[in-house]
PLY file of the C-alpha trace (Angstrom):
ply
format ascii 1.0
element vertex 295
property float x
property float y
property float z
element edge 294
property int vertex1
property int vertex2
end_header
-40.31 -41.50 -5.97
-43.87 -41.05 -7.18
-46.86 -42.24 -4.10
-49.22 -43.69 -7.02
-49.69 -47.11 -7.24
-48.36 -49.79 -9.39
-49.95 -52.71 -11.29
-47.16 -55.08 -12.24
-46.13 -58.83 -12.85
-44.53 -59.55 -9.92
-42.01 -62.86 -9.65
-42.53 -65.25 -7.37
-39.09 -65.61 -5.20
-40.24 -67.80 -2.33
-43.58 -68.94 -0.89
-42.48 -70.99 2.58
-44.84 -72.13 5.47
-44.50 -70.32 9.10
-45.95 -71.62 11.48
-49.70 -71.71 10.44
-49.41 -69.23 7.89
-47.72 -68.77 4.59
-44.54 -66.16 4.03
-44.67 -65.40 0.05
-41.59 -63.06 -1.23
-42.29 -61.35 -4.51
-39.92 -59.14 -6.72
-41.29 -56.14 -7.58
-39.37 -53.33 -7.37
-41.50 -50.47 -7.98
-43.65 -51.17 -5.30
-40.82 -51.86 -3.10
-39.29 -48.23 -3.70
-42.86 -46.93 -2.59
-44.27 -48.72 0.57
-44.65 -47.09 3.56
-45.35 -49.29 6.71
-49.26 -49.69 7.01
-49.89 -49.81 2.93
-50.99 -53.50 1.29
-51.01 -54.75 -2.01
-53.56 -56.35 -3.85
-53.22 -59.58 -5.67
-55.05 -61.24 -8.53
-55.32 -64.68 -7.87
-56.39 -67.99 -10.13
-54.19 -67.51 -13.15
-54.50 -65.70 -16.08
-57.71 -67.53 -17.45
-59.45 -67.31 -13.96
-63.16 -66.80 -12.73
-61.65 -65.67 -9.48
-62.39 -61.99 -10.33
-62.37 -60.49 -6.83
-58.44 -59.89 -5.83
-56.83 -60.90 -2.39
-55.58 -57.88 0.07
-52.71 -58.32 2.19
-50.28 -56.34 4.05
-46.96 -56.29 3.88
-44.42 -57.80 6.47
-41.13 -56.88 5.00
-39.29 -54.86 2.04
-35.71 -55.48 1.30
-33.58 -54.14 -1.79
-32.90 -57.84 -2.77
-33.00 -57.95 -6.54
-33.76 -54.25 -7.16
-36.95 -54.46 -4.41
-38.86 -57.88 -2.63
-41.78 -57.30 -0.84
-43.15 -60.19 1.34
-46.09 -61.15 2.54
-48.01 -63.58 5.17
-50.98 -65.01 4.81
-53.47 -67.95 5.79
-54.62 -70.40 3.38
-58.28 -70.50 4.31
-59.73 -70.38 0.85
-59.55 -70.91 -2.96
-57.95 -67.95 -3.72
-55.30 -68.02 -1.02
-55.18 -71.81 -1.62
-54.03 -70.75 -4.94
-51.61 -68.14 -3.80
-49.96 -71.02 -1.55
-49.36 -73.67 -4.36
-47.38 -70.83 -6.55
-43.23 -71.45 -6.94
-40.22 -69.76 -7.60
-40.90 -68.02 -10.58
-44.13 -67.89 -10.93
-45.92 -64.75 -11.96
-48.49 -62.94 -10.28
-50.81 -59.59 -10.99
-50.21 -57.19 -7.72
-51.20 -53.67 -7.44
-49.45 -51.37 -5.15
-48.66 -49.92 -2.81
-52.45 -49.08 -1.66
-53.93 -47.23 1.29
-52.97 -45.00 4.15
-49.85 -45.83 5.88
-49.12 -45.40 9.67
-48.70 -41.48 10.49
-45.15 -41.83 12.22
-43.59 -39.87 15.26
-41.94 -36.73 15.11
-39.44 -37.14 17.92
-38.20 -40.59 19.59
-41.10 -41.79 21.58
-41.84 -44.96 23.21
-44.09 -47.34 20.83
-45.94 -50.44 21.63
-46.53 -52.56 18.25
-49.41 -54.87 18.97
-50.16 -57.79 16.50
-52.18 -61.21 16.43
-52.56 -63.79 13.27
-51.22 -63.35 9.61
-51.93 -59.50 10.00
-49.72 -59.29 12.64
-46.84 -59.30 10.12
-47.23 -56.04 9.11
-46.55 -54.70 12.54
-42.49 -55.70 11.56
-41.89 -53.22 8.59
-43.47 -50.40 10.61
-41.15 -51.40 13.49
-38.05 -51.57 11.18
-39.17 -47.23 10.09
-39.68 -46.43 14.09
-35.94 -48.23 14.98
-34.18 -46.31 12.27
-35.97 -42.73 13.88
-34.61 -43.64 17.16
-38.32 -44.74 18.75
-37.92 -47.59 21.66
-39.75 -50.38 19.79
-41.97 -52.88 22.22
-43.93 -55.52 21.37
-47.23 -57.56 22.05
-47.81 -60.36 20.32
-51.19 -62.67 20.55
-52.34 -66.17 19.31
-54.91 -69.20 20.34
-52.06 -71.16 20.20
-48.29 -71.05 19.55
-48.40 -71.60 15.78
-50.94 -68.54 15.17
-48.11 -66.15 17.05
-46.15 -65.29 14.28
-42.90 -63.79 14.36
-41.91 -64.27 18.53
-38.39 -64.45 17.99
-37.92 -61.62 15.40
-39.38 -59.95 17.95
-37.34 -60.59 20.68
-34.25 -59.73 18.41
-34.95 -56.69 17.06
-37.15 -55.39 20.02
-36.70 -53.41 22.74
-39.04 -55.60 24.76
-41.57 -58.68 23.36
-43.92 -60.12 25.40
-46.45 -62.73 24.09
-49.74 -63.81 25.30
-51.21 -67.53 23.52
-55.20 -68.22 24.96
-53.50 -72.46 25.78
-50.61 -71.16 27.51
-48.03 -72.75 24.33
-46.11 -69.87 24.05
-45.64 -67.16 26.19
-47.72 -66.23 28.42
-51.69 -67.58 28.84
-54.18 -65.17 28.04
-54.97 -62.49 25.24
-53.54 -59.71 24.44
-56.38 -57.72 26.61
-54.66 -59.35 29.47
-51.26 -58.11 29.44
-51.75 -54.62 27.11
-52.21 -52.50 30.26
-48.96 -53.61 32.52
-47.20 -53.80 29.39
-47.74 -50.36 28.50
-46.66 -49.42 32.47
-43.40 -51.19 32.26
-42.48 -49.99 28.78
-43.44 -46.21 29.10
-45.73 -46.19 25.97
-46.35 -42.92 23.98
-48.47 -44.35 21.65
-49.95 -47.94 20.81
-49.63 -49.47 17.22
-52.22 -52.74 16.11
-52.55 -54.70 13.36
-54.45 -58.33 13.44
-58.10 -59.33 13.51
-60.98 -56.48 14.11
-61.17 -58.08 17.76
-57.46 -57.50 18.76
-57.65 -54.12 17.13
-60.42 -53.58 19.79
-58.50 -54.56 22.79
-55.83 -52.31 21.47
-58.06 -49.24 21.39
-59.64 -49.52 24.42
-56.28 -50.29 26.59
-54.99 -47.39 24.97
-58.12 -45.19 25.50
-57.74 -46.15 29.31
-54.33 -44.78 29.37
-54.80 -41.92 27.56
-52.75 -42.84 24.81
-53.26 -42.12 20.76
-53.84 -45.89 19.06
-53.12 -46.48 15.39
-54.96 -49.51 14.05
-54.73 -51.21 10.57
-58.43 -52.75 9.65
-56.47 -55.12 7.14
-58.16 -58.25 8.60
-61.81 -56.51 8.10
-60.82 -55.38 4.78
-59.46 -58.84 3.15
-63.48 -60.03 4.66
-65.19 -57.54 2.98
-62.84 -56.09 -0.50
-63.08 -56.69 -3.35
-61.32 -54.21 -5.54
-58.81 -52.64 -2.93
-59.05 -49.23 -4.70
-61.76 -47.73 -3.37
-64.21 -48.24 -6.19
-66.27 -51.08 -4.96
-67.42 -49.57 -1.81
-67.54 -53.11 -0.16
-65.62 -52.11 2.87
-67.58 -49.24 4.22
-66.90 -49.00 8.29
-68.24 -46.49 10.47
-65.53 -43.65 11.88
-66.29 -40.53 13.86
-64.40 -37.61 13.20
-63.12 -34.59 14.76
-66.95 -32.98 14.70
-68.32 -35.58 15.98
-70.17 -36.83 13.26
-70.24 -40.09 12.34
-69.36 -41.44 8.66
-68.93 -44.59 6.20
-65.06 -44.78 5.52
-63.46 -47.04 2.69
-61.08 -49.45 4.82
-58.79 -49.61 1.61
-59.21 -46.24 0.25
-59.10 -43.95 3.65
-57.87 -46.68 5.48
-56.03 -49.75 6.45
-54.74 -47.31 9.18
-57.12 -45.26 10.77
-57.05 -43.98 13.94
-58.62 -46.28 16.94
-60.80 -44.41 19.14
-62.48 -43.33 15.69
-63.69 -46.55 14.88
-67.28 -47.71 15.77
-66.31 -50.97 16.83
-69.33 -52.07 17.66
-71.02 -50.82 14.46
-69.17 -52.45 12.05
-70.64 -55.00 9.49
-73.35 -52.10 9.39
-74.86 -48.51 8.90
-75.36 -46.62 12.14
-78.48 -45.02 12.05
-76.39 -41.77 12.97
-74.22 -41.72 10.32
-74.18 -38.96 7.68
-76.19 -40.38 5.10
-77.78 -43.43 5.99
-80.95 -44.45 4.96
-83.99 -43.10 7.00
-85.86 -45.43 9.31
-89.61 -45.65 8.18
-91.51 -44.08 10.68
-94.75 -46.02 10.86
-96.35 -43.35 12.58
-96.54 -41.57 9.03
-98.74 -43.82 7.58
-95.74 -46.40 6.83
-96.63 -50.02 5.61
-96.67 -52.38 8.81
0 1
1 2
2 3
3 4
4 5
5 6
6 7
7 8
8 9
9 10
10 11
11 12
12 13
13 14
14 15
15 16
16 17
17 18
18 19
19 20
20 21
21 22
22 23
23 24
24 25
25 26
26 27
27 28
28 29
29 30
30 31
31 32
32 33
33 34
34 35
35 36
36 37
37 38
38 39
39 40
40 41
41 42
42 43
43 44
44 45
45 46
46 47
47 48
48 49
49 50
50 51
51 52
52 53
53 54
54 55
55 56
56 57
57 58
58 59
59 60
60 61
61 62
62 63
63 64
64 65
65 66
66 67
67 68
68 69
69 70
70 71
71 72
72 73
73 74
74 75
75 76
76 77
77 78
78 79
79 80
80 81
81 82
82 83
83 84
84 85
85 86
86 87
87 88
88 89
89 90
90 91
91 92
92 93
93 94
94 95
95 96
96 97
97 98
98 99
99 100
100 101
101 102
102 103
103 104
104 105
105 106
106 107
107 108
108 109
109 110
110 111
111 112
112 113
113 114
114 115
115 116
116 117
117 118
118 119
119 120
120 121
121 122
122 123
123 124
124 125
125 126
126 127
127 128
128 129
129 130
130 131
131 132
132 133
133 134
134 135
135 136
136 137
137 138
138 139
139 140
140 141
141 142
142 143
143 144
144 145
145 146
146 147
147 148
148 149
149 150
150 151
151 152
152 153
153 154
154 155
155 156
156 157
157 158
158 159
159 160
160 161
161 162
162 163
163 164
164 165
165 166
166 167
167 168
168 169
169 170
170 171
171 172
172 173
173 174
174 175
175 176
176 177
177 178
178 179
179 180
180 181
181 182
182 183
183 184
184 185
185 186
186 187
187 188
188 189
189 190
190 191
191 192
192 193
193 194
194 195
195 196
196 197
197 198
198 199
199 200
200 201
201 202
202 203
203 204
204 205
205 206
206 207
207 208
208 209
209 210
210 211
211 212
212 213
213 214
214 215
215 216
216 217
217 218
218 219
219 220
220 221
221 222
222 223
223 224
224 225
225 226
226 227
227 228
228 229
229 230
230 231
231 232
232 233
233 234
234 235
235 236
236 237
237 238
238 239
239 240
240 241
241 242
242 243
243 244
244 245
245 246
246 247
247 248
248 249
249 250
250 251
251 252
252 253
253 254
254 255
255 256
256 257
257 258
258 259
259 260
260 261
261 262
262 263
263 264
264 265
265 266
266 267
267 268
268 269
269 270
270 271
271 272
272 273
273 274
274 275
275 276
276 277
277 278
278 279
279 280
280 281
281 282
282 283
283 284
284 285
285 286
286 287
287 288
288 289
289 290
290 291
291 292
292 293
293 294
């Protein structure tokens, strides 16, 4: 089994609606046979005559051997292009590329994990849980929401976890609150080793820090900030530059597709992102006025 990616014509097997979200299943074997939890795919969208140049990244909730290899995928339909992936039926072909990225680095010995998800990124959490079951690992979860129908995946959860709690901001499911809330006695009761997110940048946040305060490692996929910013999901567009620290301190612009999704959490300049720290290796000097500058 070869790591590079794929570009093939994937078939459409089922696109069905979940909650608020879409769940679309797509044969494609080849990329099936080489995902490892944490990896997306990246889908051209629009058709084969479209404008819509700029494919759509998502990662990827589940992989089954179903005829020869199915990967799925959730998703919300919040524009054209996703729009257009949510009208698409049995059948159907569409352009993916795969399987891209870093995937989660994964446990040497049975350890207790806490997999932390919120929103139609959240989904990915569930194929990284099915690798850490089959190693042994207790598998918790944390699941987060505004309301009950942005939670997705509650009672998979509860069936294949060790433990599943879930937080909604109205109280509809669960408990009410964010995931913020109930991260630290959840990571008391269950033991944690080491914390797992995937879900919007601000989740991913919540996740770092709670796991920072307990001196726990934190593994983060920065999916959600990558489908805002992509555009190739190859690294060659250099549209989803984020600021990480490394091990010397120094700070630098990482590709979220490229040397990402999964990147480590207390790495991340959360509060940085959407920009260039003036720190980082590289960036572009501030004029000093002082110099004779223009005003």
């Amino acid at each position: 089994m070869s790591d590079t990616p794929v570009q093939t014509s994937a078939t459409v097997l089922t696109v069905r609606q979940v909650q608020d979200y879409h769940a679309m299943t797509l044969v494609a074997p080849a990329i099936a046979e080489r995902f490892r939890p944490g990896q997306f795919v990246a889908l051209a969208v629009g058709g084969e005559h479209t404008s819509r140049l700029v494919r759509r990244c998502f990662g990827v909730h589940e992989v089954k051997s179903d005829y020869g290899g199915t990967v799925e995928l959730v998703f919300a339909d919040t524009e054209p292009g996703t729009a257009w992936l949510a009208g698409r039926r049995s059948r159907d072909q569409i352009d993916l590329v795969g399987p891209l990225g870093r995937p989660f680095r994964l446990p040497r010995d049975p350890v207790s994990c806490l997999l932390v998800g919120g929103g139609p990124g959240g989904a990915a959490v569930f194929a990284l849980a099915d690798t850490l079951l089959r190693r042994g690992c207790q598998v918790h979860f944390v699941l987060g929401g505004a309301s009950a129908k942005q939670v997705f995946g509650s009672r998979m959860a509860q069936r294949i976890g060790d433990s599943a709690t879930v937080a909604t901001e109205d109280g509809s499911m669960g408990e009410r609150g964010t995931v913020r809330d109930v991260l630290p006695r959840v990571i008391e009761e269950t033991g944690t080793d080491v914390v797992y997110g995937c879900g919007p940048t601000g989740l991913l946040r919540s996740v770092t820090q709670a796991a920072s305060e307990f001196g726990l490692p934190s593994q983060v996929s920065v999916e959600e900030f990558l489908q805002r910013t992509g555009a190739c999901g190859i690294g060659v567009c250099m549209t989803c530059m984020l600021p990480v620290h490394g091990d010397d301190g120094v700070t630098r612009m990482v590709r979220a597709c490229a040397d990402g999704p999964v990147l480590r959490g207390d790495r991340v300049r959360w509060g940085d992102l959407g920009t260039i720290p003036f720190d980082a290796l590289g960036a572009p000097r501030v004029l000093n006025l002082s110099e004779g500058g223009a005003q």
